[in-house]
Structures are given as C-alpha cells and as structure tokens.
N, C-alpha and C positions, 0 to 999 in steps of 0.2 A: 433883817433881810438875809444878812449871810447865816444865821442858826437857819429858818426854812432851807437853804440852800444847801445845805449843811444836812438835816434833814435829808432830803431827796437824793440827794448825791450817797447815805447811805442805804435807803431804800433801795436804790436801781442797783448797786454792791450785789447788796442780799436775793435782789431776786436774778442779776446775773450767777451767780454764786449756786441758787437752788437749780436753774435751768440744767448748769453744767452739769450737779450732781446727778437731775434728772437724766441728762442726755447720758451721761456714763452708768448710771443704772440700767436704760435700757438696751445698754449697747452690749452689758457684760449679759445681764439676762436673754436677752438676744442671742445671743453667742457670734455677733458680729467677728468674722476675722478677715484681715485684709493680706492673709497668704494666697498665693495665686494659685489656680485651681484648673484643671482638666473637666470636659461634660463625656458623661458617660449613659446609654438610655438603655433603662431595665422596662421588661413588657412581661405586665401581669395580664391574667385573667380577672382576678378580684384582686386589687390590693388591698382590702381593708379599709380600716379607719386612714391608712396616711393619706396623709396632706400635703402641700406645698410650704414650705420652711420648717418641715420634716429635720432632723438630725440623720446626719449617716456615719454610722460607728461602726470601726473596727476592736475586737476587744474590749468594748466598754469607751472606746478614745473618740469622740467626737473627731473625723476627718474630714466633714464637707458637709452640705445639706441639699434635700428636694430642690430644683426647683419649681419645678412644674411638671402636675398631669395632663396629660392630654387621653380624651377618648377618641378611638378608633375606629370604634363600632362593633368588632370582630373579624374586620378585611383583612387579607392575606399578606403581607409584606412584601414586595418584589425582592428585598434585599433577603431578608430569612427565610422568605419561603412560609412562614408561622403565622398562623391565626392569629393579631391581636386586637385584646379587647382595647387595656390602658397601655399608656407608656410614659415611664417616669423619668423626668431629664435629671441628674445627679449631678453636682458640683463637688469632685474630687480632689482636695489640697495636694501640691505638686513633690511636697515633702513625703507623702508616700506612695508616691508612684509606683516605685520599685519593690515596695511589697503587696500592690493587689497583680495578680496574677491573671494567665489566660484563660484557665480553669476555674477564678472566682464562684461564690455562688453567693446571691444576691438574694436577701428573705426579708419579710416583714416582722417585727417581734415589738414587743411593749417592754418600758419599765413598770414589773408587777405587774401584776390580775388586771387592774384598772388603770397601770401607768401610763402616759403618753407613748404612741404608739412612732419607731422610727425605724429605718432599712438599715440593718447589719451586713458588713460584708464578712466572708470567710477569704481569707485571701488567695489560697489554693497551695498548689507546691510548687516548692522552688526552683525547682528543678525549669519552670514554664516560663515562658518570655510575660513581660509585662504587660498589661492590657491596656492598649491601644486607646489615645483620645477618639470619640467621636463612636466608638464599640457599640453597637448591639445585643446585652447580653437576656438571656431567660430566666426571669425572678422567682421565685419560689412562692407560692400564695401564704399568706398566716392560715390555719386553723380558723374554719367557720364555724363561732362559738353560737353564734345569733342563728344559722342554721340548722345546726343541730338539735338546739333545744328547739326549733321549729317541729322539727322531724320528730322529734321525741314528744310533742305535744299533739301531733296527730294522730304518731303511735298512738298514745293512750290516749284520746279521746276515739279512734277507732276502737281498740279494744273495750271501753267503757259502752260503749254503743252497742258494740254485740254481745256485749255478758247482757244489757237489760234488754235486750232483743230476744233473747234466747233463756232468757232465767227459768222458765217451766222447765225446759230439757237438761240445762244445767243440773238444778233441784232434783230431777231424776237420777241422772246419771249420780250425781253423790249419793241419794238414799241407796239406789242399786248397788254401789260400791260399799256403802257403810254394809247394805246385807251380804253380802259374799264375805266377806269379812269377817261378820259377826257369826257364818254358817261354815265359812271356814276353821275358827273359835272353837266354834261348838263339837265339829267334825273332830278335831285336834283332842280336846278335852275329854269325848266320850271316848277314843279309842288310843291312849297315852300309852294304857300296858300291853296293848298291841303293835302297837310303834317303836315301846321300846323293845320287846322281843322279836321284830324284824329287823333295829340293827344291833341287836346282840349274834340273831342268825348271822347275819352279811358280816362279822366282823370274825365269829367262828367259821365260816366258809372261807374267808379272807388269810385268816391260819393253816386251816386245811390247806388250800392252794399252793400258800407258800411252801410249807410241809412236804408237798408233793411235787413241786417242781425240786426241792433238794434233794429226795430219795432218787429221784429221778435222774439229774446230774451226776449223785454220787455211783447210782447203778447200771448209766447205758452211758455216759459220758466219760467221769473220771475212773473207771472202773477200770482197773489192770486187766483183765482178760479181754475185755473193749480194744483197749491199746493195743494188747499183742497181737491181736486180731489186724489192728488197722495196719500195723507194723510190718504183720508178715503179707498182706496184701500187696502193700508198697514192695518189697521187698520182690516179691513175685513176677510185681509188675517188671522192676528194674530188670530183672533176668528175661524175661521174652522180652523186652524191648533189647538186650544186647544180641540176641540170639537173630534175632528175626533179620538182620544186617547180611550175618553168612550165607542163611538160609533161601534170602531171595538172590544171594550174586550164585547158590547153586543151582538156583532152580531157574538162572537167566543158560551161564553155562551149560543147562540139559538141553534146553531149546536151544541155541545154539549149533551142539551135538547133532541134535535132530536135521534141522535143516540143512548140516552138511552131509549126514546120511541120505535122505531124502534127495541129495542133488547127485550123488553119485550111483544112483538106481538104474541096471539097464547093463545093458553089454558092451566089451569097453568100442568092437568094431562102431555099434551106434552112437555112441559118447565122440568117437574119433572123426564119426562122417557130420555127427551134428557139430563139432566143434570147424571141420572146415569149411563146412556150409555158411557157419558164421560168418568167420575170417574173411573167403570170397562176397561176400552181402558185404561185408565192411570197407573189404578192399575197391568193389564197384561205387560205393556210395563215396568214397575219398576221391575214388577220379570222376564222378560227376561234379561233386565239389568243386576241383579243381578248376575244372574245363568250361565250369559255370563261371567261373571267378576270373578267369581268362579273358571268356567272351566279354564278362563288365566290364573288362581292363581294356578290351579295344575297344568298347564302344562308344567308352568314357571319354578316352583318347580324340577319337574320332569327332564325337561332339564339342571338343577342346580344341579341337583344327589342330593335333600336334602329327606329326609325320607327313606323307605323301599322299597317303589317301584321307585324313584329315584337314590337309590343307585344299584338296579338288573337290571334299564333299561343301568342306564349312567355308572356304576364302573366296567370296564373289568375286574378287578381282580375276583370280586365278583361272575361275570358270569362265567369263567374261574372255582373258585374252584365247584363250581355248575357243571356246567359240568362232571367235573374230579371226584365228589364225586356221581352224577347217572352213569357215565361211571363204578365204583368200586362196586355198588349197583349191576349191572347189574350181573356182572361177577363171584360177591361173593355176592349171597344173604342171606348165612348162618348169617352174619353181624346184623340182623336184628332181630334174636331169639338169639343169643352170643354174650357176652360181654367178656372181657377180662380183 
C-alpha cells in the first residue's frame, strides 16, 4: 500500500515538475514581461502581415508589444483630422519612455525575407519632449510585396497579350527593320572608298580652316601695323575728347557776347525812354500791390470784428444797442437838451 502510494505521490512530482517547465517555456517564448507599460495608437493604411501579440522594437530590443487592431473603415478622425483605415494599440514598457520621442516614426518591418513580421520604433531627437501616453501617432506602411508582384503580373500578362494580338505587325516591322539594315549594309559596302574620301576632304578642309583662321590673326589681328593703327586712333580720340571742353565753353562765351550786343542796339535816347518806361510800369505795379494788400488787410480785420468799424460791422450786440438807442432817440427826443 504505501510503495503504490509512493508510486503516485512521485508521478503527480513529475507531472507538477513538467507543467512548470511547460508554463516557463511558454512564458519565456512568449516574451511574457511584467514591466509596466504606457498604450500608444499607430494608424496605418495597410499594415501588413502584423498582428496582435506583434513584438515592438527599438534597435533590435524587444520594448512592448501589439495589442490590438482595430479596423476603421477609412473615417475621418475628429482628433487627427486623418483618414484611418487600421489602428494599432501598442503597449510601451515605462523603462523607455524617455527615449521614444514626439517626433518618433512608427514602421512595419520583418525578421528577414520571410521572418515574423513586428512594428519598429525610430525614437526621434532628443532634443523633442517625450511622447505622451494615450498619443496618436502616423505609421509608416511595410512595402507591398504581394502587390507588386500583382502589378507586375498584369504588366506582363498584358504585354504577352498584345505581342500575340499583334504578332503579324510585329513580324513586319522586324523584317522591315532587318531590311533597312541589310540596304543600309550594302549602301555602306558598295560606296567605302567614297566615304572614305569624303572624310579625308572634311578633315583637309578642317586643316585648311584652321590654317586660315591663323594667317588671319596673325595678319589683321596681331599684326604691328594693325596695332599702330588701333593705337593712334585711341590716341586721336583722347585729343578731340580734351579739346572739345574749351571749345564748347568758347563757343557758349560767343553767344553770350551775342546776346549782350544784340541787347544794346538802338540809340541810347530810346534805350533811356525804354528803360524809364520800365521803371514807371514797375513802380505803378508795386503800388497797386500794395494798396491791394492794404484793402485785404482791412477787410480781413473787419471780418475779424477787430477795430470800430469791425466791431459795428461783425458785433450783433453792438448793432443791437445802436438800434435800441436811435429807436429811444426817436421817441424821446427831449434826451438830447436834458440830462438827468
């Protein structure tokens, strides 16, 4: 009785014993960790193969994982303002808070070609505050490897389609090409030592030219009587350009001359009657001036109410007791021999 019991009591050992190994087996391959962690939601368009219990690495450092997609549909965000399709909630371990940044950028990537596929953060610069629990941020989609070769299999089953849709015209156009070619060939071949003595010409005319633009330099360009020539030109120049200075301040001086000849023509009695006829015209115009300048001066006055006859024109008051006192004169003229 006690060996059976003995027995069983090590059986239940061994399979407590395996469970545990089990249970830590899959806790280590899991990547179970019990650091405490911030949610952070990335919003793709396509995210790919990931999944929910997704790894998320910085560096290569396992820092938290997926945990949940949600789809969207593609509605608008009140908070972003941004179309999203998916958006993935990420558990952030709190030990690196302080290195994902506000600037992060959040991507889809695999280990290897065919590795399991997990979200990579870039952390940003440091310079940038830390990114906020509960954040919003814009993921970067993976490369659509499955669309491409889509695209690329349409390509070429379109293209395969219209070469045997077209293969008559095809057929043509390459014989047409192979004969221009071949009449190109023959063109070439029959007329070679003609060819070659058209650019033996073109390469003697090529000498010639050069040949001739050097005689050319050497004889209307660098040529010493060229030069003396250009030299005493300049030269020439420089002299009527000094000359011509004098010349116009005498030829201002003559007119000058002129005009005060021209002003003392005539006899000097009518030079004498014209000059006081002036004077008189000048001297009448100075006391109209005046006498103009005068009359504004009183009038100005007067419309100012300044003086006696300013104050009777412009002061109602004034005119008023004036009135009121010939109105009393009139009435009582006794006033006038009687005092009181």
């Amino acid at each position: 009785m006690s060996e059976e019991r003995s027995v069983e009591v090590k059986v239940g050992a061994l399979i407590l014993v395996s469970l545990a190994i089990l249970g830590g087996f899959v806790l280590v391959m899991g990547g179970l960790s019990f650091e405490k962690t911030y949610a952070v939601f990335v919003d793709f368009d396509n995210p790919g193969g990931l999944q929910s219990g997704a790894a998320v690495r910085i560096g290569g450092v396992k820092v938290g994982s997926v945990k949940d997609l949600a789809f969207l549909g593609g509605k608008i965000d009140p908070q972003t303002g941004r179309r999203v399709v998916v958006r993935a909630r990420i558990a952030i371990e709190q030990r690196v808070r302080d290195s994902v940044h506000s600037d992060a950028e959040f991507y889809v990537t695999a280990q290897g070609v065919l590795g399991e596929q997990f979200l990579a953060i870039e952390p940003g610069s440091p310079d940038r505050p830390p990114l906020g629990e509960g954040t919003i941020v814009k993921g970067i989609d993976p490369p659509r490897l499955d669309l491409f070769l889509a695209k690329a299999y349409e390509l070429l089953d379109t293209t395969v389609t219209a070469i045997k849709a077209n293969r008559e015209t095809l057929g043509e156009i390459v014989t047409n090409t192979a004969g221009l070619l071949h009449g190109l060939n023959v063109i070439v071949s029959g007329n070679r030592e003609r060819i070659d003595r058209i650019i033996a010409n073109v390469e003697e005319t090529t000498i010639e030219a050069k040949q001739l633009a050097h005689d050319a330099r050497t004889h209307y360009v660098d040529n010493p009587k060229v030069l003396a020539m250009v030299d005493h030109l300049s030269d020439l120049s420089a002299r009527l350009h000094d000359d011509s200075g004098p010349m116009l301040e005498d030829a201002r001086q003559a007119l000058a001359n002129l005009n005060r000849v021209s002003a003392t023509v005539g006899a000097p009695e009518e030079q004498a009657k014209i000059r006081k006829a002036l004077e008189d015209v000048a001297q009448l115009a100075e006391r109209a001036n005046a006498t103009a300048a005068d009359a504004q001066a009183i009038v100005t006055h007067i419309k100012k109410g300044q003086g006696t006859v300013g104050a009777l024109v412009m002061d109602e008051e004034i005119y008023d007791d004036m009135q009121e006192m010939v109105r009393d004169l009139k009435h009582n003229p006794w006033k006038f021999l009687w005092r009181e």
